[in-house]
OpenMM code with the backbone's topology and positions (N, CA, C; nanometers):
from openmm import Vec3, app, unit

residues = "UNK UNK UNK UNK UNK UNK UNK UNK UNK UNK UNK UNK UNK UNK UNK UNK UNK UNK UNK UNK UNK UNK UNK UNK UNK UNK UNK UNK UNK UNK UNK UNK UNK UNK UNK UNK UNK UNK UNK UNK UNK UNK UNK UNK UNK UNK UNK UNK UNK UNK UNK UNK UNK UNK UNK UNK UNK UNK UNK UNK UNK UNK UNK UNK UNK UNK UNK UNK UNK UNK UNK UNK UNK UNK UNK UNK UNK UNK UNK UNK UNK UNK UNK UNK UNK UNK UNK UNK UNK UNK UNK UNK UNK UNK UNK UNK UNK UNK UNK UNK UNK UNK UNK UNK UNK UNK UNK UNK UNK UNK UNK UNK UNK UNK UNK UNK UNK UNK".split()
positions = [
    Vec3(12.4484, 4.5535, 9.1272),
    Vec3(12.5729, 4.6044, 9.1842),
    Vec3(12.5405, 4.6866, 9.3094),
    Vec3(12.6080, 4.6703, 9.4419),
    Vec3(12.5660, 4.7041, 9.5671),
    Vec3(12.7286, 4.8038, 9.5330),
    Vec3(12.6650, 4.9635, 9.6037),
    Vec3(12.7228, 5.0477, 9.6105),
    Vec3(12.8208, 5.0353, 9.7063),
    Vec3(12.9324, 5.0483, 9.7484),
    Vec3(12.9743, 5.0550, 9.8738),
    Vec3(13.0123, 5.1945, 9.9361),
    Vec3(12.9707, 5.2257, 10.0870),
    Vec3(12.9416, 5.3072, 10.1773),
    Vec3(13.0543, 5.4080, 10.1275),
    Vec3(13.2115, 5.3508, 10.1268),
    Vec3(13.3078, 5.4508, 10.0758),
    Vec3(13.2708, 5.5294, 9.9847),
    Vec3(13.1985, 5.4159, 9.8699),
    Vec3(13.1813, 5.5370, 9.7894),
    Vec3(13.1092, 5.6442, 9.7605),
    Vec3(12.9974, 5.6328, 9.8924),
    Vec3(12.8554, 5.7236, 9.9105),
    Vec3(12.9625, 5.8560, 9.9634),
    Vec3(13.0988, 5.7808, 10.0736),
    Vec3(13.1060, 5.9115, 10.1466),
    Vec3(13.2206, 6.0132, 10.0508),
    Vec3(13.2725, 5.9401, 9.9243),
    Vec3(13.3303, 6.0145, 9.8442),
    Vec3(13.2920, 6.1009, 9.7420),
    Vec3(13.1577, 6.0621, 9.7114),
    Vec3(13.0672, 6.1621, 9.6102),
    Vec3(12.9830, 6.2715, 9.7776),
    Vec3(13.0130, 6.1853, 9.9001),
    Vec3(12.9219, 6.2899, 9.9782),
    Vec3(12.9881, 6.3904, 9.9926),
    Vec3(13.1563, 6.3731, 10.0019),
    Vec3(13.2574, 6.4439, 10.0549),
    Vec3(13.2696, 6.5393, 9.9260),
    Vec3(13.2671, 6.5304, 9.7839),
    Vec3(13.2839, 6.5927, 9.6460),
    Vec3(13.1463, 6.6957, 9.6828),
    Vec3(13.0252, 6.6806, 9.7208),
    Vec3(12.9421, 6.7561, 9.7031),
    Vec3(12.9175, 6.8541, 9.8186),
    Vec3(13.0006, 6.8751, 9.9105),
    Vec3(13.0627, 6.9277, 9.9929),
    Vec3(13.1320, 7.0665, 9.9734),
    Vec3(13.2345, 6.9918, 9.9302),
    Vec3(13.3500, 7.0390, 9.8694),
    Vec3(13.3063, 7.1162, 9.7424),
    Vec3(13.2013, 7.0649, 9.6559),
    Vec3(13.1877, 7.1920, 9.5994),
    Vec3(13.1099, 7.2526, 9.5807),
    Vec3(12.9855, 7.2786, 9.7339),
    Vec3(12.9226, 7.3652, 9.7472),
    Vec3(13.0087, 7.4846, 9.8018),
    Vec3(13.1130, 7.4538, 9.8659),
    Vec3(13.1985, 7.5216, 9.9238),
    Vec3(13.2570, 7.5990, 9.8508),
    Vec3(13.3072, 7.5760, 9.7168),
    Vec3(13.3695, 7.6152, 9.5761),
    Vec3(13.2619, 7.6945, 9.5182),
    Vec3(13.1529, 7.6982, 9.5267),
    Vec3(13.0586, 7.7681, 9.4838),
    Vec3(13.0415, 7.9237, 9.5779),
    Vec3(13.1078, 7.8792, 9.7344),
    Vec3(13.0697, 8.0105, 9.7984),
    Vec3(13.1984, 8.1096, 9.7359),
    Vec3(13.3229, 8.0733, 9.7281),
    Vec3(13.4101, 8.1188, 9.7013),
    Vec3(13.3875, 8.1833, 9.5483),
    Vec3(13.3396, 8.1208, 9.4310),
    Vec3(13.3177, 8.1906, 9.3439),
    Vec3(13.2291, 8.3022, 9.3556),
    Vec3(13.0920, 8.3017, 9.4426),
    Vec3(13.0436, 8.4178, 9.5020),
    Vec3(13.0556, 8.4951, 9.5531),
    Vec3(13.1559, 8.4943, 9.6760),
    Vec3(13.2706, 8.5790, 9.7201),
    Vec3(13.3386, 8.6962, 9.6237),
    Vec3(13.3823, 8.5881, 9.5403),
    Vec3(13.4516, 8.6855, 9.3998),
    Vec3(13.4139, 8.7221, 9.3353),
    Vec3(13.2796, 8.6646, 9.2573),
    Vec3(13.1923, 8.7358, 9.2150),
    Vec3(13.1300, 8.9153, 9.2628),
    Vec3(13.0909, 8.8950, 9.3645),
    Vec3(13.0543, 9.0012, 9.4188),
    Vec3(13.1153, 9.0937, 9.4393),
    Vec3(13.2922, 9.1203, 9.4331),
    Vec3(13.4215, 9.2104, 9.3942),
    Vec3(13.4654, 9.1945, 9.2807),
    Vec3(13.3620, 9.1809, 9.1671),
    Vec3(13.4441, 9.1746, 9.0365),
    Vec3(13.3719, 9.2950, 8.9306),
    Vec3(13.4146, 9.2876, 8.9023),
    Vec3(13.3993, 9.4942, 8.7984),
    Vec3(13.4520, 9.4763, 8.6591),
    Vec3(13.4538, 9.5395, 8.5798),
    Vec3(13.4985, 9.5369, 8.4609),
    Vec3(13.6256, 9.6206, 8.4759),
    Vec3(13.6761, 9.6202, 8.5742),
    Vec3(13.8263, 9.6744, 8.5716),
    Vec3(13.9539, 9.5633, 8.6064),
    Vec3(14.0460, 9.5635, 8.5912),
    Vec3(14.1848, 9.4860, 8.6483),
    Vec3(14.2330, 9.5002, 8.7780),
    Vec3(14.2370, 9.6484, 8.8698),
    Vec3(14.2037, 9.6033, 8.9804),
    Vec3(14.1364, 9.5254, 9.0841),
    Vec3(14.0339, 9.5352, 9.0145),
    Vec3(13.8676, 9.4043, 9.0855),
    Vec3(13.9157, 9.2753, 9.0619),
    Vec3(13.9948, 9.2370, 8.9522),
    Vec3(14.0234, 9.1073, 8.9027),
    Vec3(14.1082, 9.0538, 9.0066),
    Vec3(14.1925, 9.1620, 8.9990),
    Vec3(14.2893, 9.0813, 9.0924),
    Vec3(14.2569, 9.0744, 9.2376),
    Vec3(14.1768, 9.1469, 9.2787),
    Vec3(14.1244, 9.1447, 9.4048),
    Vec3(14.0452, 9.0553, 9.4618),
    Vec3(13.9510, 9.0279, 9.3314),
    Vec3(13.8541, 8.8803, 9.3586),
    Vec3(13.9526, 8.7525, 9.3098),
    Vec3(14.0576, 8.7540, 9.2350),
    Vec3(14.1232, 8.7070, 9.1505),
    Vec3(14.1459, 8.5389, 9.2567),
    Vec3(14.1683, 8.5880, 9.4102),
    Vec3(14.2043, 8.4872, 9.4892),
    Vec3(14.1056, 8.4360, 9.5232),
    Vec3(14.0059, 8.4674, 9.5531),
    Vec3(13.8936, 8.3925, 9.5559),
    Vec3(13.7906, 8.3026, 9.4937),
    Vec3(13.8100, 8.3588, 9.3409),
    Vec3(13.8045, 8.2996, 9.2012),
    Vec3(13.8569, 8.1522, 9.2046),
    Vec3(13.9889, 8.2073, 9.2144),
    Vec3(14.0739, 8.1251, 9.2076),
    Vec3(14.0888, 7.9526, 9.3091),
    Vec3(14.0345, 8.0087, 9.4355),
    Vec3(14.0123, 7.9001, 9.5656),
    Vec3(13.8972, 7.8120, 9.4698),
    Vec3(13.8047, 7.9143, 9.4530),
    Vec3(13.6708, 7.8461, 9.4119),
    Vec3(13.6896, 7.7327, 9.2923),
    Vec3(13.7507, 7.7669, 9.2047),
    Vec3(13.7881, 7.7141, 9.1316),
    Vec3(13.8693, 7.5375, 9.1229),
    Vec3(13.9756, 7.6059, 9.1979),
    Vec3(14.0630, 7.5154, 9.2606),
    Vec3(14.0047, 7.4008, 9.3332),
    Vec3(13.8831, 7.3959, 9.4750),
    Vec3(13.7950, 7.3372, 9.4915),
    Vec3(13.7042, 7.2864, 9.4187),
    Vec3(13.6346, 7.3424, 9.3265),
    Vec3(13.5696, 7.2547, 9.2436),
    Vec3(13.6346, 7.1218, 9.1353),
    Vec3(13.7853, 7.1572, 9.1435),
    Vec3(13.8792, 7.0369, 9.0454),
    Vec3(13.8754, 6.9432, 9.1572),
    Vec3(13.8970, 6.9593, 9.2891),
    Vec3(13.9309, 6.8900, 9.3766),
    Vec3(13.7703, 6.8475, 9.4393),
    Vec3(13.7098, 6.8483, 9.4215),
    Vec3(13.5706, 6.7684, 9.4279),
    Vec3(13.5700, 6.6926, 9.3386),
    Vec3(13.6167, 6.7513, 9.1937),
    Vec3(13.5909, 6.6155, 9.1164),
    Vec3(13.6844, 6.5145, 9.0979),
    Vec3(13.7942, 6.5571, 9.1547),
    Vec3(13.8586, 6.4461, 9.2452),
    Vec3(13.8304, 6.3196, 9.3019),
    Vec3(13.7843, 6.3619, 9.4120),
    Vec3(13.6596, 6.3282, 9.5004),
    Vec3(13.5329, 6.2121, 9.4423),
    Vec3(13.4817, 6.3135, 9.3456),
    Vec3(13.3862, 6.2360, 9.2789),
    Vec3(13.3979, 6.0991, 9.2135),
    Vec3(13.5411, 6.0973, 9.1405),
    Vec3(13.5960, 6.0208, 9.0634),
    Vec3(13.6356, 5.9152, 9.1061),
    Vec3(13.6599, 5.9006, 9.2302),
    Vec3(13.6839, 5.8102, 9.3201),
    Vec3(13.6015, 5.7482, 9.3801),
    Vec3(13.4933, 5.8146, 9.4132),
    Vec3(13.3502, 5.7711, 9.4428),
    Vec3(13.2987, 5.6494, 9.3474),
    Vec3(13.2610, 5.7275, 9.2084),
    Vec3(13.2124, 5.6439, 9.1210),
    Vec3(13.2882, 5.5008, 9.0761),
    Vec3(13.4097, 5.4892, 9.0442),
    Vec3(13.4870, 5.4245, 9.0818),
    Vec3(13.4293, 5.2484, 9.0960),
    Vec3(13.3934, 5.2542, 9.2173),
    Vec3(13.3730, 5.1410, 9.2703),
    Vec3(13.2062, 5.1142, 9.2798),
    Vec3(13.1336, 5.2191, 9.2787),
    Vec3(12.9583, 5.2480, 9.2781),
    Vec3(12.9223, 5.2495, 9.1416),
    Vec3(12.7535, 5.2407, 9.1885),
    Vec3(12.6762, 5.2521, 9.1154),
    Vec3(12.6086, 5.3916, 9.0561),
    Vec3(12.6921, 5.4622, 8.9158),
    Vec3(12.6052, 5.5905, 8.9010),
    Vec3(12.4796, 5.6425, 8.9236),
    Vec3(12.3859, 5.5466, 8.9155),
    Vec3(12.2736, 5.5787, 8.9130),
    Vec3(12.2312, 5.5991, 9.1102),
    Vec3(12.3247, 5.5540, 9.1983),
    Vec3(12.3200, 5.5701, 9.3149),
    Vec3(12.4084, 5.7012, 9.3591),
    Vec3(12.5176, 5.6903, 9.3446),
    Vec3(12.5937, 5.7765, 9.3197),
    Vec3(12.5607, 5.9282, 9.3083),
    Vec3(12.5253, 5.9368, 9.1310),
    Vec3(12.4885, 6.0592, 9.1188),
    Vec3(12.4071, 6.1826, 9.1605),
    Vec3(12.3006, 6.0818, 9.1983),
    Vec3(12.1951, 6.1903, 9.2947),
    Vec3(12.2477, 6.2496, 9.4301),
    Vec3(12.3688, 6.1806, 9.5083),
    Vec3(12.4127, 6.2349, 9.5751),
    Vec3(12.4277, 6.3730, 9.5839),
    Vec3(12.5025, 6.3800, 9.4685),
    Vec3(12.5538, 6.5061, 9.4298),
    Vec3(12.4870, 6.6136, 9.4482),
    Vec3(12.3358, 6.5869, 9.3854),
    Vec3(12.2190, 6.6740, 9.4422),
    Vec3(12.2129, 6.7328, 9.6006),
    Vec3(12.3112, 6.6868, 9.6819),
    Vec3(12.2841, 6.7325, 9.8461),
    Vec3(12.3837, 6.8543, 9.8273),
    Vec3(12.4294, 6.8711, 9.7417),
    Vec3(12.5044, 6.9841, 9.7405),
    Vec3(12.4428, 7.1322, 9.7290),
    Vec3(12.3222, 7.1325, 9.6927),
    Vec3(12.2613, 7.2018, 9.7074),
    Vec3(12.1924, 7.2497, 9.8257),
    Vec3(12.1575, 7.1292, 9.9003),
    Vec3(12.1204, 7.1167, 10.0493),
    Vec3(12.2442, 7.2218, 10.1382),
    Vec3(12.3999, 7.1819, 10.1022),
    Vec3(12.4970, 7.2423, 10.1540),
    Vec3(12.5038, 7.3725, 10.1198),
    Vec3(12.4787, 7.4000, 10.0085),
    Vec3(12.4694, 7.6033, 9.8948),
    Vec3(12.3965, 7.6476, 9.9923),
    Vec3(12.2509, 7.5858, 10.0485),
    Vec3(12.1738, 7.6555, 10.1021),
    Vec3(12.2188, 7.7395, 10.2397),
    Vec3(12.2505, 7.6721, 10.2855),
    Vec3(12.3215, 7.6933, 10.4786),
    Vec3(12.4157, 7.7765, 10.4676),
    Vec3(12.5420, 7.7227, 10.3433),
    Vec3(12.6290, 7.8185, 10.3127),
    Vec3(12.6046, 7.9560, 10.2501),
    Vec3(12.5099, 7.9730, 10.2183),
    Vec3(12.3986, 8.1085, 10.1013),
    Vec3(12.3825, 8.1762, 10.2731),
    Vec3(12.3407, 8.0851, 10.3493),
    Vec3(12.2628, 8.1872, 10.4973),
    Vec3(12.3785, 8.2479, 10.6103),
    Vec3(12.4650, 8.1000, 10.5759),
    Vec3(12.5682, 8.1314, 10.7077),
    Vec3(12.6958, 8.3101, 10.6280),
    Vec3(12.7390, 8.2881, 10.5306),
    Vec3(12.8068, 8.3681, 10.4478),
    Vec3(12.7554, 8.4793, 10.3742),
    Vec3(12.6289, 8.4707, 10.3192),
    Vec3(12.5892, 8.6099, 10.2845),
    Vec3(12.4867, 8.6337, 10.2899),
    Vec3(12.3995, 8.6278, 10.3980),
    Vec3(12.2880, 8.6480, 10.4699),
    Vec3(12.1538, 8.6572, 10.3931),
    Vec3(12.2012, 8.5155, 10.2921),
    Vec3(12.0591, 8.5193, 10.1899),
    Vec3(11.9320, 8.4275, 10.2933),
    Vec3(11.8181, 8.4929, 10.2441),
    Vec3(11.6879, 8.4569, 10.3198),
    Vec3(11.6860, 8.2840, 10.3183),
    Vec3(11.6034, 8.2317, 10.3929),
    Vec3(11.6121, 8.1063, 10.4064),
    Vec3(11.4171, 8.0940, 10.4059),
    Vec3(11.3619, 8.0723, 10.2912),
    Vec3(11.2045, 8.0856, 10.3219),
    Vec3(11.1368, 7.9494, 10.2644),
    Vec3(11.0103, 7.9079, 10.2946),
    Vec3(10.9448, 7.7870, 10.2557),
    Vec3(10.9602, 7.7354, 10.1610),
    Vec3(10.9728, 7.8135, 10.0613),
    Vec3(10.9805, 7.7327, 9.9016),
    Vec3(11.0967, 7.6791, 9.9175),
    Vec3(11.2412, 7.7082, 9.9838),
    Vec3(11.3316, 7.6699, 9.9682),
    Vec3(11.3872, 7.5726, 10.0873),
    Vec3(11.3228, 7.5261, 10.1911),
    Vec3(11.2974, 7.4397, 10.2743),
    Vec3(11.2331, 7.3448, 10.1690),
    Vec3(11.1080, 7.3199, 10.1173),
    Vec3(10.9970, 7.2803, 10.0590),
    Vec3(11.0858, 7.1874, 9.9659),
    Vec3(11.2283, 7.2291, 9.8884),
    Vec3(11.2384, 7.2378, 9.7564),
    Vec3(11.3706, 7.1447, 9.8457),
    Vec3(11.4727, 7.1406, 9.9552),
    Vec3(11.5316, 7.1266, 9.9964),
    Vec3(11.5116, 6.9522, 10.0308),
    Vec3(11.3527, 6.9282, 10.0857),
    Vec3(11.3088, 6.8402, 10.1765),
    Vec3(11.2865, 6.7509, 10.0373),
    Vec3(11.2494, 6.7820, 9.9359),
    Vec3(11.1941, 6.6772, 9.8184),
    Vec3(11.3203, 6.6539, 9.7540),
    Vec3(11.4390, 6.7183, 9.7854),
    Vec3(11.5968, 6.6536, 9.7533),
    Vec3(11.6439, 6.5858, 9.8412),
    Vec3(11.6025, 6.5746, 9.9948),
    Vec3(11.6534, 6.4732, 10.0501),
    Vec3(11.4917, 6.3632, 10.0695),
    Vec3(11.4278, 6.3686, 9.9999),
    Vec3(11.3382, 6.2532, 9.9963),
    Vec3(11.3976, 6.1664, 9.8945),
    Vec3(11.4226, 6.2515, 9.7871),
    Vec3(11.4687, 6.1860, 9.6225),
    Vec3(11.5832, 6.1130, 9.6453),
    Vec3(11.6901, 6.1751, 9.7329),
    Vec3(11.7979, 6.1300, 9.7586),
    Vec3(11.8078, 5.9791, 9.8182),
    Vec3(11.7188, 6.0055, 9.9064),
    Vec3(11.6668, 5.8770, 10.0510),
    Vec3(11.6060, 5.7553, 9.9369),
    Vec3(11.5009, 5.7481, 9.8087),
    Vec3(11.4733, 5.7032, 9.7443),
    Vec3(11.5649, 5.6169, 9.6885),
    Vec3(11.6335, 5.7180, 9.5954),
    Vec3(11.7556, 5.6135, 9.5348),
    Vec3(11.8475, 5.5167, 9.5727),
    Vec3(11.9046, 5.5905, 9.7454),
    Vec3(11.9961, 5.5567, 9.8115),
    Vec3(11.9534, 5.4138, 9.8527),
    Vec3(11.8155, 5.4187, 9.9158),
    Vec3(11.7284, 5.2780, 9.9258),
    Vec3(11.7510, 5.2015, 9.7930),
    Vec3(11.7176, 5.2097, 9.6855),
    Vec3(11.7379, 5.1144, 9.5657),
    Vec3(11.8608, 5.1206, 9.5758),
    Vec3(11.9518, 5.0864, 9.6254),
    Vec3(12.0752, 5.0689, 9.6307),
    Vec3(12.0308, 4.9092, 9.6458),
    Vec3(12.0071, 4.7956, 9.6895),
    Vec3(12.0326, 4.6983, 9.7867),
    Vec3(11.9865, 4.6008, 9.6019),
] * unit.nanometer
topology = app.Topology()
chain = topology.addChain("A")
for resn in residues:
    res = topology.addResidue(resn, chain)
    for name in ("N", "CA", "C"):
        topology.addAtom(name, app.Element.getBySymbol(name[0]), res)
């Protein structure tokens, strides 16, 4: 079964989308307290994050769909590739070798599978 391209760019577009959902839960995370004021304060951001991650798997669902999981799924793995940039650009987490290192053997793995596609 040959994957088709749509559906690479709908699991690409899902893993996107919810690295993005991941910054937003961090966002809120980081204003949340064991009080009810904090709740509601992070409450919207929670909430985005959240909201985005249903709507990736949206995304996803549509992807798979017509593809091959086993092509497919590793995609998903670039989402991490996306956490990373978004971790540097948004809350000024370090960006150091191990995590380049660790970055580059997910888009080798990725490049792997994507090839056994044919």
């Amino acid at each position: 079964m040959t994957t088709p391209v749509s559906s690479m760019l709908w699991v690409l577009l899902a893993s996107v989308i919810g690295s993005v959902a991941s910054v937003f839960l961090k966002a809120g995370a980081n204003h949340l307290h064991r009080d009810k004021a904090s709740l509601l304060k992070s409450g919207k951001r929670l909430a985005v994050g959240v909201a985005l991650f249903l709507l990736s798997s949206v995304f996803y669902v549509w992807g798979i769909k017509d593809g091959s999981l086993t092509v497919l799924y590793p995609l998903v793995a670039l989402g991490y590739v996306w956490t990373l940039i978004w971790s540097r650009l948004f809350f000024d987490e370090p960006i150091n070798r191990q995590k380049i290192y660790g970055v580059a053997l997910v888009l080798v793995g990725v490049g792997f599978i994507a090839a056994g596609n044919n």
